[in-house]
Every structure is written in structure tokens, then in C-alpha cells.
ZAMARGU-4260 file (C-alpha; in steps of 0.2 Angstrom, whole numbers, plus 5000, padded with zeros to 4 digits):
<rodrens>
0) 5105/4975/5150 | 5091/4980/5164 | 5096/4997/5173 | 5096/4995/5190 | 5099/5012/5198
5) 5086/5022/5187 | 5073/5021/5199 | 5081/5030/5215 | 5080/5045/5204 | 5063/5049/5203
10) 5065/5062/5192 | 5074/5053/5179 | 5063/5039/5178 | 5049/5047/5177 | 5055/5060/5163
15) 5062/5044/5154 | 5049/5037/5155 | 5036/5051/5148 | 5051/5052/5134 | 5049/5034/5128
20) 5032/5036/5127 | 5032/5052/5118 | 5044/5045/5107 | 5032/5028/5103 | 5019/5040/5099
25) 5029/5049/5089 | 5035/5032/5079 | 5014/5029/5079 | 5010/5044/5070 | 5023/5044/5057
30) 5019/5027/5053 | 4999/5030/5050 | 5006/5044/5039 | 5018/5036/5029 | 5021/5018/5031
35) 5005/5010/5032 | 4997/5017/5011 | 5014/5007/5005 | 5009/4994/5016 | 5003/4977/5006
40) 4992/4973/5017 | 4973/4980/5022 | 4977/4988/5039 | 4995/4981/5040 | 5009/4991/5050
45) 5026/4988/5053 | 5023/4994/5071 | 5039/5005/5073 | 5032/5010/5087 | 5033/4993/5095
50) 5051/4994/5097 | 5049/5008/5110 | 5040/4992/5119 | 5054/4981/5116 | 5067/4992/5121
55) 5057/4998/5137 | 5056/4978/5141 | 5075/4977/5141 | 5083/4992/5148 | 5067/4994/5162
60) 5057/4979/5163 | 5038/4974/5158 | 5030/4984/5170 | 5035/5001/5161 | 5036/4994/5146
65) 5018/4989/5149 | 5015/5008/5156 | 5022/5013/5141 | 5008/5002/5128 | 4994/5006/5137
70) 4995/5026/5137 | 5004/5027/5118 | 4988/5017/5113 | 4976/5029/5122 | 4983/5044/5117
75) 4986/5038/5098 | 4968/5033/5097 | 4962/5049/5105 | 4973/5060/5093 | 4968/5052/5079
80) 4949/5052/5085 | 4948/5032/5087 | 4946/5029/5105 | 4935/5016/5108 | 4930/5011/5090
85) 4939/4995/5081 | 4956/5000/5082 | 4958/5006/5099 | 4953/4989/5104 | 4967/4980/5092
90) 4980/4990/5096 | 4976/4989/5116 | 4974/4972/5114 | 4987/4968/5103 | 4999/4979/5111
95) 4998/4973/5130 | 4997/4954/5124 | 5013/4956/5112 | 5022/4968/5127 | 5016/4955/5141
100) 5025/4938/5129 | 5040/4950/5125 | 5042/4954/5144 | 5042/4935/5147 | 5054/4929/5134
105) 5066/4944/5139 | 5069/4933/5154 | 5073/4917/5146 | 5090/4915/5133 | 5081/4919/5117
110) 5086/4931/5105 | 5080/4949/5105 | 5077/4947/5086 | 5067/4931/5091 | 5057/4939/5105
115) 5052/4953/5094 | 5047/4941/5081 | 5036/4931/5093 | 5029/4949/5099 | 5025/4955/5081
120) 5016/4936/5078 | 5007/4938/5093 | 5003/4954/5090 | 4994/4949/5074 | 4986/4934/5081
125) 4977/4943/5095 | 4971/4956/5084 | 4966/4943/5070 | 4952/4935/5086 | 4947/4951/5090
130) 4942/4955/5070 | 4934/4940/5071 | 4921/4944/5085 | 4920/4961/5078 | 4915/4956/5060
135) 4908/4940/5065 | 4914/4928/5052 | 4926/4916/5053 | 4933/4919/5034 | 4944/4932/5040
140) 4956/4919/5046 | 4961/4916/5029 | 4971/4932/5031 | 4981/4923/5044 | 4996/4916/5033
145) 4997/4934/5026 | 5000/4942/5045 | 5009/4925/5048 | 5023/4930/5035 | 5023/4947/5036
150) 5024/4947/5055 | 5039/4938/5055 | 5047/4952/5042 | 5041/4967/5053 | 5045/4957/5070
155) 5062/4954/5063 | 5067/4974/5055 | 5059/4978/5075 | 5073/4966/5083 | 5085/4974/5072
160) 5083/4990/5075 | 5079/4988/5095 | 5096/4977/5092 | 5106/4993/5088 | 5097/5005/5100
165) 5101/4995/5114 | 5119/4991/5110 | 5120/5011/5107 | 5112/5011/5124 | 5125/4999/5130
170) 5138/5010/5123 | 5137/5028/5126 | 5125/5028/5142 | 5131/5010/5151 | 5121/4999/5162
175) 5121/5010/5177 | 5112/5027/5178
</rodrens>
């Protein structure tokens, strides 16, 4: 479902828009606040937030949904006083690369709950190169199986859940705005 007509009201779009990405930092902070200490894994996140992306990807297209990565992780990090240290650059990095594959898969016939896995997965494997050049050694990898595994968990409870927003999106709003 991609809605075509949203753009001729500028208005619209543009409050739509500022209300996706409220809400994904929203989903951000809640997360940092509660998810991640029950999180089994140092740094780990199910990335909630993400799905904001995903659904931005379906319903307006990668350009917005790219729009919508870039200033959620600039104003997260600047909130939460980590703009420019380590995990600005992970989540920027991570964030536009997973939104970017995501955008392109929407295109094709795969699965939402498959693109979002791929997304979650490519998420961790950026953000697992740039650890690397930041710590400088390559025994890190070692925590790739563990991001590999629990990639596909989050990618998949993402895909689920952007599943139903956009079928609710399907049914009480409709493809045409």
C-alpha cells in the first residue's frame, strides 16, 4: 500500500510526517528506558522504533522513511547527550543502511516480516563494522552469531507489529488520502 495522494496536501504531509517522527522518537526513548536493562545482550535493543521506518517505507516510500531515520537519530542522540560520540554513529549508520535495504526490498515480492528481518540483520551487521573501527579489534566479531540470532527475533516481532499497523492503516484510513 503506498498513498499516492498525500503529497498534494502539503499540510498533511508534512504534519504526518513530523508525527511519525515524533512518534519514532518516542518508541526510542521508551525503549533506552525500559527494554534495553532486560535486554540479554550488552547494547542490544529491539529497535521499536525501527518500525516507524518500516511503516514509513510502505505507506510513503524511502525517501521519508529515510527523512524520518535521520532526524529521529539526531534528535535522540542530542536528548539523550550522545550526539557525535559511539552511539550516534551506530544508530545513524545502522539506521540509514537498514531503512536504505528495507526501502529496496519493499519494491520486490518479499514479505514485510522478511524485509524487516533483513533490516534488523543489516542493522546489526553495519553497526557490528563500525564497533570494530571504533575499538579496533577484531575479537568483537565474535559477538556476531549473538546479533545474528537475536536480530532475526527482533526483525521478526518489528514485521509483526508493522504487519498490523499497516493492515489497521489499510482498514480504517484506506489507500487514498
Amino acid at each position: 500500500m503506498k498513498i499516492t495522494n498525500i503529497r498534494k496536501n502539503k499540510v498533511y504531509y508534512i504534519s504526518l510526517l513530523g508525527l511519525l517522527l515524533a512518534l519514532a522518537c518516542v518508541l526510542y526513548y521508551l525503549e533506552s528506558l525500559f527494554i534495553t536493562p532486560f535486554f540479554p545482550l550488552p547494547g542490544g535493543k529491539v529497535g521499536i522504533a525501527n518500525i516507524i521506518s518500516l511503516i514509513a517505507v510502505y505507506i510513503l516510500g524511502l525517501r521519508e522513511a529515510l527523512i524520518i531515520t535521520l532526524f529521529r537519530v539526531i534528535i535522540v542522540n542530542i536528548i539523550l547527550g550522545g550526539f557525535l560520540n559511539i552511539s550516534f554513529y551506530l544508530g545513524f549508520f545502522g539506521g540509514m543502511g537498514s531503512t536504505i535495504v528495507m526501502g529496496i526490498l519493499a519494491k520486490s515480492k518479499i514479505s514485510l516480516i522478511s524485509n524487516s528481518i533483513i533490516g534488523a540483520l543489516t542493522h546489526n551487521f553495519i553497526q557490528l563494522i563500525i564497533v570494530v573501527f571504533f575499538v579496533f579489534h577484531s575479537a568483537i566479531l565474535y559477538y556476531a552469531p549473538f546479533l545474528i540470532f537475536f536480530g532475526v527475533i527482533t526483525g521478526f516481532f518489528n514485521g509483526v507489529v508493522g504487519g498490523y499497523v499497516l493492515k489497521f492503516i489499510e482498514k480504517y484510513i484506506g489507500g487514498e488520502l
